[in-house]
C-alpha positions in Angstrom: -50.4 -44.3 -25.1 -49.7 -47.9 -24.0 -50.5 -47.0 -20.6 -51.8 -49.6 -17.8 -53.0 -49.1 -14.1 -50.2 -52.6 -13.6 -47.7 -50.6 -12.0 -49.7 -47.4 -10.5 -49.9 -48.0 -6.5 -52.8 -48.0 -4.4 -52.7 -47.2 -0.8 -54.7 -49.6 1.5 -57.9 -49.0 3.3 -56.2 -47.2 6.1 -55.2 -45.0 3.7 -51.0 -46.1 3.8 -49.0 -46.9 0.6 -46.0 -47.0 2.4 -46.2 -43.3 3.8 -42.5 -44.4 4.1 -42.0 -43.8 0.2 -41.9 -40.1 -1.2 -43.6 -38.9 -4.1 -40.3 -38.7 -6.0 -39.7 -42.5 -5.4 -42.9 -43.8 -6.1 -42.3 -41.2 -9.3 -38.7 -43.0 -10.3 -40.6 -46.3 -10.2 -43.4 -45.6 -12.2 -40.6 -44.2 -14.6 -37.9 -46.5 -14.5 -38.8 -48.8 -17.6 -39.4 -45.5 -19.5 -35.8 -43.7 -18.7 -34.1 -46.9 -19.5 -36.2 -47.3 -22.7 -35.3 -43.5 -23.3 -31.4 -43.7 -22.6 -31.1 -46.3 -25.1 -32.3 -44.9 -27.7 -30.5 -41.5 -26.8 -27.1 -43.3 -26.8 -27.9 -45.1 -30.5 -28.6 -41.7 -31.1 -25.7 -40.2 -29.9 -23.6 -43.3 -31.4 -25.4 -42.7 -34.9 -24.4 -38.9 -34.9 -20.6 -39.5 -33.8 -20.0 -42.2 -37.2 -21.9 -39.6 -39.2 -19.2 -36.4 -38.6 -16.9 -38.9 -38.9 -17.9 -40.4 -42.5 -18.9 -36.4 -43.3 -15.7 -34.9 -42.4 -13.7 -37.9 -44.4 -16.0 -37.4 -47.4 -15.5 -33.5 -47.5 -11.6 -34.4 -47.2 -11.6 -36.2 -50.2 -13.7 -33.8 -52.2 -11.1 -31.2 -51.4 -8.2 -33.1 -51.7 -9.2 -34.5 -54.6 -9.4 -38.4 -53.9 -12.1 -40.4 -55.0 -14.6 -41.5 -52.2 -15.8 -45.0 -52.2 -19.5 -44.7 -54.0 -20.5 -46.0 -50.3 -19.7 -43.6 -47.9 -22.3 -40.9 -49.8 -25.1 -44.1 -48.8 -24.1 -44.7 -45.7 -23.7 -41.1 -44.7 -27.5 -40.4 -46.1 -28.2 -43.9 -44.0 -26.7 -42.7 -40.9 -28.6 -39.4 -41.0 -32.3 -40.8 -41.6 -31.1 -43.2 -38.6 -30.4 -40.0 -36.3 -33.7 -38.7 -37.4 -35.8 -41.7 -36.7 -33.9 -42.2 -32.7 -34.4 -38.4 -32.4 -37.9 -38.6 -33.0 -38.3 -41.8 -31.2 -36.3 -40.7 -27.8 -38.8 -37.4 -27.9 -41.8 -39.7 -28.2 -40.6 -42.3 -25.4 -39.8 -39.2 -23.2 -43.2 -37.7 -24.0 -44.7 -41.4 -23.2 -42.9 -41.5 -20.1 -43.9 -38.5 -18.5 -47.1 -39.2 -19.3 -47.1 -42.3 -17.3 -45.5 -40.8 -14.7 -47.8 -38.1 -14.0 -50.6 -39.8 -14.4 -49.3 -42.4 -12.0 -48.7 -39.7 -9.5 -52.3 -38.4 -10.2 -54.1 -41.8 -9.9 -52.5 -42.2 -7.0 -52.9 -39.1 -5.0 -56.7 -39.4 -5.8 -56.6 -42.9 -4.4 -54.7 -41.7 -1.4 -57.6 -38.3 -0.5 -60.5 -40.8 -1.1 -58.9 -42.7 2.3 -57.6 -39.8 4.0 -59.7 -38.7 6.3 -61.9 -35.8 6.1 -60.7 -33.3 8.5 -57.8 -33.6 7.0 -58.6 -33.1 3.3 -60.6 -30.2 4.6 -57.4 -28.8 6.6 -55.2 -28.2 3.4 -55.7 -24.9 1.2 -58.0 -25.0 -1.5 -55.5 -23.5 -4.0 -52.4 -25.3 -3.2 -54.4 -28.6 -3.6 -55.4 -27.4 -7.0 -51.6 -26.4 -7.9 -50.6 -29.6 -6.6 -53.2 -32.2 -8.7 -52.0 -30.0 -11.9 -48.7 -29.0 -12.3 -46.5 -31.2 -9.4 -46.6 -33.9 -11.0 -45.8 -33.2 -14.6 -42.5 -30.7 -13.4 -41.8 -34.7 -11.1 -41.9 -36.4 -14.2 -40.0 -34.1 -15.5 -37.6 -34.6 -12.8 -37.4 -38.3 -13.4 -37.5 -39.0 -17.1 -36.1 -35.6 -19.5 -33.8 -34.3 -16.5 -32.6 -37.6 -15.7 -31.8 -38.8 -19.1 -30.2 -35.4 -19.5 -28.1 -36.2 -16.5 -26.6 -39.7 -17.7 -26.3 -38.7 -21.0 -23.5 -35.9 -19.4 -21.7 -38.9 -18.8 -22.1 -40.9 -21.7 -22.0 -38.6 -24.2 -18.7 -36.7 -23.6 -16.9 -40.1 -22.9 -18.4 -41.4 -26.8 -17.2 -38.1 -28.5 -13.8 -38.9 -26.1 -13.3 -42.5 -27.3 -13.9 -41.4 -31.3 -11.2 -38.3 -30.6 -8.5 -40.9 -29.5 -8.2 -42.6 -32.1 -7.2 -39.7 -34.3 -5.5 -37.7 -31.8 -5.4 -38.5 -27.7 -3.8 -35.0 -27.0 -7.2 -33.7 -28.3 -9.2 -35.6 -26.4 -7.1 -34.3 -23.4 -7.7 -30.6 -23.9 -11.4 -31.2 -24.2 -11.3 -33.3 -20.8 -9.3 -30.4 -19.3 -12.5 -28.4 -19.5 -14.8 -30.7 -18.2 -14.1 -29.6 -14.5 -14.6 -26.0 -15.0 -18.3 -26.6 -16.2 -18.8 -28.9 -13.5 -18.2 -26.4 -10.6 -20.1 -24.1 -12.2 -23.3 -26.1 -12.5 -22.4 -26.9 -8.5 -22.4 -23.3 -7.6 -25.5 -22.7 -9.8 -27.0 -25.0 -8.4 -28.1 -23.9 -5.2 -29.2 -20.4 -6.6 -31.5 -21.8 -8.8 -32.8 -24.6 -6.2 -33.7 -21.5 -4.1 -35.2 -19.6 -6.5 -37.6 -22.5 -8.1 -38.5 -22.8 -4.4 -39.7 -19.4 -4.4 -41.6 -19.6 -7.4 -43.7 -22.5 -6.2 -44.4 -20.8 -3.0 -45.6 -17.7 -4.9 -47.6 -19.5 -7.2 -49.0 -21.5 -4.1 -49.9 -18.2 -2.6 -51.6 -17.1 -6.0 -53.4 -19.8 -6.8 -54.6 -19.8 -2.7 -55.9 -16.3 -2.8 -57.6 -16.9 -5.6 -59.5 -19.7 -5.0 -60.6 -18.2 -1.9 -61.5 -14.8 -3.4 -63.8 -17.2 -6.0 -65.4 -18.7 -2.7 -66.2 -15.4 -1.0 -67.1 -13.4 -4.6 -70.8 -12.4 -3.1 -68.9 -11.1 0.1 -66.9 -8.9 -2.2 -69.2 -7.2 -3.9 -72.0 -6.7 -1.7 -69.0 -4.7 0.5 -68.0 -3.1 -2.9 -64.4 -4.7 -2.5 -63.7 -5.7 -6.0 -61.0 -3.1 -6.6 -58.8 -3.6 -3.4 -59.1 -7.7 -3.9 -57.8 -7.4 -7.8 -54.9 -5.4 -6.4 -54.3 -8.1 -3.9 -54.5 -10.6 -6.7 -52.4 -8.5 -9.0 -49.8 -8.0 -5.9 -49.2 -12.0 -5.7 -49.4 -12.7 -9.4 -46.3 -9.8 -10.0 -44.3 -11.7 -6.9 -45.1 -14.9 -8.8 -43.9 -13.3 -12.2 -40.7 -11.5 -10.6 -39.4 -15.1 -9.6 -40.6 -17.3 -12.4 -38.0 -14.0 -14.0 -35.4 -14.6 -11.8 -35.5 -19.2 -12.3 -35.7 -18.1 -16.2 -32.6 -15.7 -15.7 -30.3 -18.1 -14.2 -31.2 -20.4 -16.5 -30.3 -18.3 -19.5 -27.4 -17.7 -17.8 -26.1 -21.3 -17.6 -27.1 -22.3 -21.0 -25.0 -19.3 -22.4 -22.0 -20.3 -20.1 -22.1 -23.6 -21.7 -22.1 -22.3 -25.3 -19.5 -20.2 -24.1 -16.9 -22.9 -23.2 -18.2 -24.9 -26.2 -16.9 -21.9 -28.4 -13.7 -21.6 -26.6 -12.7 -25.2 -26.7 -13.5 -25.7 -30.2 -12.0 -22.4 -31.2 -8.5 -23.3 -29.1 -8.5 -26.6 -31.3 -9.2 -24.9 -34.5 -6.4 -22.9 -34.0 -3.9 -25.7 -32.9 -5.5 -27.4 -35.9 -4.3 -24.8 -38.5 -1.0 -23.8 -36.8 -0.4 -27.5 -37.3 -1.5 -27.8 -41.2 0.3 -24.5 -41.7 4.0 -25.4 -40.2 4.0 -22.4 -37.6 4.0 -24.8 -34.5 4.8 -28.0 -33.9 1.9 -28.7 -31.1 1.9 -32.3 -30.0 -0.7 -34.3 -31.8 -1.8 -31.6 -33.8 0.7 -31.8 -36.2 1.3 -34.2 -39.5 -2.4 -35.2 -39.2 -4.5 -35.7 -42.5 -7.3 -33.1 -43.6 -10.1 -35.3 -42.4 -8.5 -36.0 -39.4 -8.7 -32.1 -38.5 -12.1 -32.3 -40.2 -13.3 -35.1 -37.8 -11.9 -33.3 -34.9 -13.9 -30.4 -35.9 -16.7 -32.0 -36.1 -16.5 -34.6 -32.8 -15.6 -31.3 -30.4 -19.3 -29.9 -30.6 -20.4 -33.5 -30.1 -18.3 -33.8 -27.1 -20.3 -30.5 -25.8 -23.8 -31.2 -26.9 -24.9 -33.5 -23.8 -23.7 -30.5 -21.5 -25.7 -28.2 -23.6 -28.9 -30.2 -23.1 -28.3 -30.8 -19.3 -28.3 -27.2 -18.9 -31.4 -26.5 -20.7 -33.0 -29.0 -17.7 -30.9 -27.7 -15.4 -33.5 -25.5 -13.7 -35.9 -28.7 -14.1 -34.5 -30.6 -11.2 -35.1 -27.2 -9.0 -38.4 -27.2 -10.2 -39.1 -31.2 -9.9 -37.4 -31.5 -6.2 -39.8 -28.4 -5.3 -42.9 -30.0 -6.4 -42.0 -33.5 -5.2 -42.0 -31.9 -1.8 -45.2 -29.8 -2.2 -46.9 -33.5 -3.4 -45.1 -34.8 -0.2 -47.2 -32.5 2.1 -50.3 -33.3 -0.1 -50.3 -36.7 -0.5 -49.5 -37.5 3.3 -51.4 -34.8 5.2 -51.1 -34.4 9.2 -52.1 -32.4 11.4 -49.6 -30.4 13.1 -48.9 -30.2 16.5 -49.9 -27.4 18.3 -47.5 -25.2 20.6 -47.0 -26.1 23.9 -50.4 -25.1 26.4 -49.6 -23.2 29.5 -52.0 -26.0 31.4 -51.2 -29.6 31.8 -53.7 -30.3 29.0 -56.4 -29.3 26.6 -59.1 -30.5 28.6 -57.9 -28.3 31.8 -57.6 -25.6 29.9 -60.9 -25.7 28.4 -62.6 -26.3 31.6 -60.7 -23.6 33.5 -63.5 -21.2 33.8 -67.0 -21.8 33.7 -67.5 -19.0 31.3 -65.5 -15.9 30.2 -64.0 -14.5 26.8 -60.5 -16.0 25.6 -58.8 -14.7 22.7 -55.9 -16.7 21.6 -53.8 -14.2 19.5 -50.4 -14.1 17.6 -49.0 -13.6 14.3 -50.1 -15.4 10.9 -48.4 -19.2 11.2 -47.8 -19.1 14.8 -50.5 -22.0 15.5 -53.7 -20.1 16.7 -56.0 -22.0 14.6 -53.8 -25.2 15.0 -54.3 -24.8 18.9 -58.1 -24.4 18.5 -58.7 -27.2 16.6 -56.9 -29.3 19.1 -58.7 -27.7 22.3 -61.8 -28.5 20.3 -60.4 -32.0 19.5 -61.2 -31.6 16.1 -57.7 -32.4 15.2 -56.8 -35.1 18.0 -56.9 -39.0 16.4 -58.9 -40.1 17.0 -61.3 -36.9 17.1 -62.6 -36.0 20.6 -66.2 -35.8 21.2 -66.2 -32.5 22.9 -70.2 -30.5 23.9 -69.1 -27.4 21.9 -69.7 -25.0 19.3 -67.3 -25.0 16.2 -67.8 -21.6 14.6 -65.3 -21.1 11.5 -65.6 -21.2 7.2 -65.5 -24.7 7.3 -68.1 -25.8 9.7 -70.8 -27.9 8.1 -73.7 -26.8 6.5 -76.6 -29.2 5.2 -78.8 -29.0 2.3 -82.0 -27.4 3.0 -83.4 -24.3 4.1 -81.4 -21.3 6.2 -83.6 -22.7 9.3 -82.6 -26.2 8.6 -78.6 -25.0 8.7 -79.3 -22.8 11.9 -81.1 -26.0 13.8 -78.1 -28.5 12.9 -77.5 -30.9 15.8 -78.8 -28.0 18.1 -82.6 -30.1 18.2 -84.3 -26.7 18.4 -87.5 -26.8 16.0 -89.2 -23.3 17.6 -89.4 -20.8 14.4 -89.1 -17.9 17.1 -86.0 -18.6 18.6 -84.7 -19.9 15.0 -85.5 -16.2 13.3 -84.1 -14.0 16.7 -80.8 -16.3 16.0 -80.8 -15.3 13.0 -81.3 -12.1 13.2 -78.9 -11.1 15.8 -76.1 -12.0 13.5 -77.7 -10.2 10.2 -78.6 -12.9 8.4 -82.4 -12.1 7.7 -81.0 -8.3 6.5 -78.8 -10.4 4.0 -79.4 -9.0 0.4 -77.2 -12.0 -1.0 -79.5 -15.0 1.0 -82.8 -13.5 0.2 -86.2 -15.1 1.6 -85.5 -15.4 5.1 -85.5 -18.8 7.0 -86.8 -20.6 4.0 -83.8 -19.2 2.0 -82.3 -22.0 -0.2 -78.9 -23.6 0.8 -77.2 -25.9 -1.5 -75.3 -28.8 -1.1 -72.2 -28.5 1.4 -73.1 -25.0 1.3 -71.9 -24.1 -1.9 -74.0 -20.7 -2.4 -72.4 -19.5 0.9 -69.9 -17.4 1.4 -67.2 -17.8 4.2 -68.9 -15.0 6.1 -72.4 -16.4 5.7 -71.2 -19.7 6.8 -69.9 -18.4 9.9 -72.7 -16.1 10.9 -74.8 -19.3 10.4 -72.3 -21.3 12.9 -72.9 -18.5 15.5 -76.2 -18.7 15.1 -76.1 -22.2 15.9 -74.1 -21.5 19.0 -76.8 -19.0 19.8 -79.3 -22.0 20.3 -76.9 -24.1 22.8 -75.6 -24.0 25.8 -72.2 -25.5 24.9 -68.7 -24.0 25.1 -67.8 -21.7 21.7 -64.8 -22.3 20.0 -64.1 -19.6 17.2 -61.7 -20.1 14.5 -60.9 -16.1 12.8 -64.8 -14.9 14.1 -64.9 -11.4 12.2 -62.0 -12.0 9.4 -64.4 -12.5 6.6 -67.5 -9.8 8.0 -67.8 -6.7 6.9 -67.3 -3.9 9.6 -71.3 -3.5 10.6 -71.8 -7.9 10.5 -68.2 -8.1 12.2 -69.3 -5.7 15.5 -72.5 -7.7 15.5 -71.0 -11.1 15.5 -68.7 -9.3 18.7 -71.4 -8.4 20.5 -73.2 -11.8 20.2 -69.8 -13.7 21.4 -69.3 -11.5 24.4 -73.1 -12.0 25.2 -72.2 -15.6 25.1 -69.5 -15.3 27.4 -71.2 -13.8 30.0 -72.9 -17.5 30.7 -70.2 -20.1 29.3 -66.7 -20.1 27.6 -66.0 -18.7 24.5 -62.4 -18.9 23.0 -61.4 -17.4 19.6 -58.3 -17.5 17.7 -58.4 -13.9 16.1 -56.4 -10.8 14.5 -59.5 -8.9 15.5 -58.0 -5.9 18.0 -61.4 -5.0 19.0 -62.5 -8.9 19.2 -59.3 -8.9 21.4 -60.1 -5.8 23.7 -63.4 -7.5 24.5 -61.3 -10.5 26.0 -61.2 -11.6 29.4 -58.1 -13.4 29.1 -55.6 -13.4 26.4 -53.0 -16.2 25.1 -50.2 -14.6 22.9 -48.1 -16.6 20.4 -45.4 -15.3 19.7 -43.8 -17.5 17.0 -44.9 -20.8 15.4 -42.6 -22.9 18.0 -43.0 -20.6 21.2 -45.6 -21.6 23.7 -48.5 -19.6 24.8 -47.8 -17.1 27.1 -50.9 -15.7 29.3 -51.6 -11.7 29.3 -53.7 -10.5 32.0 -56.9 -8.9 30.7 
């Protein structure tokens, strides 16, 4: 593939290539030797094809009319065709090559650029939309930046080629394909932006897809011990048809632009036809097509598709940019993650309003986006840079489990070593009755926790609160419990409230009836407003 690591970027210990360059800049640099390798040989090609109708339609004038053809236009007709067939094959394979590099690029660096991001970070962005992003982004960006773009200058190349052949035959031809030019033009404009809002809501879908489904993979025990299997795969099936309806509605604009195209194509070449033979014929004297030789009409003929062809292949990569720009953007928020600022806090700050009350329920609520989570991280300076070292509990899927026994995850940084309190932990939040984590405190854990589901892992971080006498801080407590586990893990957090803070972020109605105090967000920009308990 001819491929070297010269030109692929890699971002410095602190983790910043230039966070001031996109993902579809550093793409058009990685590219930019390959698109102008490509347009070259696209213009020979295009070149090669124009002097080939030519020689053809003089050749097929003579053999009609009856003149003798010089013995080498047949040679350098077959001469000019095996040279369109070689730069055809030749501007696929550069294309081909430059994607390639580009996407590779893009890969090498992104995994450059995790390996020095730091880890609550990493850990912050979904699962599946990481996944979508490492696969697909960055082949539909080179796509972008190589097939589209060489699409796009050949729309100006091309036509204005196929315009300087027709003028020296006849201008007033030339004229009445320009004429059109404008028409298509606005069309592609107004396309445009339907398409670019479609593509965007076919990556979004296939983000949500791809999302659900790596978290359904994670939490598979979970699923069928609570014989859930059916309502998840409707789930599933519900985001892969949204995914499918608009990947319908990109292709369907599409289709519709590409037969647009064909359909001014046909027109133009059809009007010229007819001013063509109206002309040979002696029924109308049309400027410039009149008194012109056989294989000037021929070579007409055959130009006026030519003239059309770039247009035709822009359109086929028309919904390619949409696509591209969409996936730059999605590689944008992947390759520079940050962690977003919480709403406003009704306190001066987030160490007030953790220290408020000396113990108590607080449910932070609101819909799905508005920043519960994002607030709770920050209260818990998990998300502050750099991180705080708070005394408190973090209870949520992605609190850290080590290698070892169920024990060894329950005692984590809590320095308890008494089997007795270790097992009553455990069993107040159900995890000695757990069919799926058989054998107790010596049950087996794997690495990172990788045999857990997000339930267990969270029953495990309450247990672990259990043991300390720190402030709780409880990221979605009950959204991944069944109902009898989920009114356990309740009870245990308002028995922990009763002697030191506990704040949740949670859609839980019942988790938020047990609240002392309640902090409603409203929308992802509003501030928290307190509710009376």
């Amino acid at each position: 593939m001819n491929q070297t690591r010269a030109d692929w970027p890699e971002p410095d210990a602190q983790g910043a290539h230039s966070m001031r360059e996109s993902t579809l800049e550093l793409a058009r640099r990685l590219g930019s030797r390959h698109l102008r390798q490509s347009l070259a040989i696209q213009v020979i090609r295009t070149a090669s094809r124009l002097c080939f109708s030519g020689l053809l339609a003089l050749l097929v004038a003579q053999l009609i009319m009856g003149v003798s053809a010089s013995e080498w236009t047949p040679l350098a007709i077959c001469g000019l065709l095996g040279l369109m067939t070689v730069a055809g094959l030749a501007a696929d394979r550069s294309q081909a090559r430059g994607e390639t590099h580009v996407a590779g690029g893009l890969r090498e660096f992104a995994r450059n650029r995790i390996a020095v991001t730091p880890a609550r970070l990493v850990q912050a962005l979904p699962a599946g939309r990481f996944i979508v992003s490492m696969q697909r982004h960055p082949q539909a960006v080179a796509t972008l930046v190589i097939s589209h773009q060489v699409a796009t200058l050949m729309m100006a190349i091309g036509p204005l080629l196929a315009v300087a052949a027709l003028i020296m035959v006849s201008w007033q031809a030339a004229l009445t394909l320009l004429a059109l030019t404008p028409v298509m033009i606005v069309f592609f404009v107004l396309v445009g932006d339907t398409i670019r809002r479609r593509a965007e809501k076919q990556e979004k879908a296939f983000g949500r897809l791809a999302g659900q489904f790596a978290d359904r993979i994670r939490v598979l025990p979970t699923i069928l011990a609570n014989h859930s299997l059916n309502t998840e795969a409707a789930k599933l099936h519900e985001q892969l048809e949204a995914y499918a309806y608009n990947t319908l509605n990109v292709l369907k604009i599409a289709f519709v632009n590409a037969g647009i195209i064909d359909f001014f194509a046909s027109l133009s070449i059809a009007i010229l036809a007819v001013f063509l033979a109206l002309g040979h014929l002696h029924l109308a004297a049309i400027p410039g097509f009149k008194n012109l030789e056989l294989w000037q009409s021929l070579f007409i003929l055959m130009i006026a598709p030519e003239y059309f062809a770039p247009f035709r292949r822009y359109a086929e990569q028309y919904h390619a940019k949409a696509e591209g720009l969409a996936a730059a953007a999605a590689l944008d928020q992947v390759l520079n993650p940050v962690a977003s600022s919480a709403p406003a806090l009704p306190h001066s700050d987030a160490d007030a309003f953790i220290i408020e009350r000396s113990h108590g329920l607080l449910a932070i609520s609101g819909p799905s986006g508005s920043g519960k989570s994002t607030l709770l991280r920050r209260l818990a300076g998990i998300d502050c840079d750099p991180p705080a070292a708070r005394p408190i509990a973090w209870i949520a899927t992605d609190s850290f489990v080590p290698q070892g026994t169920l024990a060894d995850a329950i005692a984590w940084q809590t320095g308890c070593k008494c089997p007795t309190r270790l097992k009553l932990a455990a069993q107040r939040v159900g995890l000695l009755d757990d069919a799926l984590l058989p054998g107790g405190l010596e049950a087996p854990i794997e690495n990172g926790g990788a045999n857990l589901s997000g339930g267990q892992r969270i029953r495990i971080a309450v247990a672990r609160a259990c043991l300390t006498g720190r402030a709780v801080m409880a990221d979605e407590p009950t959204a991944k419990l069944d109902p009898e586990n989920a009114a356990r893990i309740r009870l245990v957090l308002k028995h922990m409230a009763t002697r030191r803070q506990v704040v949740v972020a949670t859609h839980d109605p019942q988790l938020l009836r047990l609240a002392d105090k309640k902090f409603e967000l409203r929308a992802a920009n509003d501030s928290a407003s307190e509710i009376a308990a």
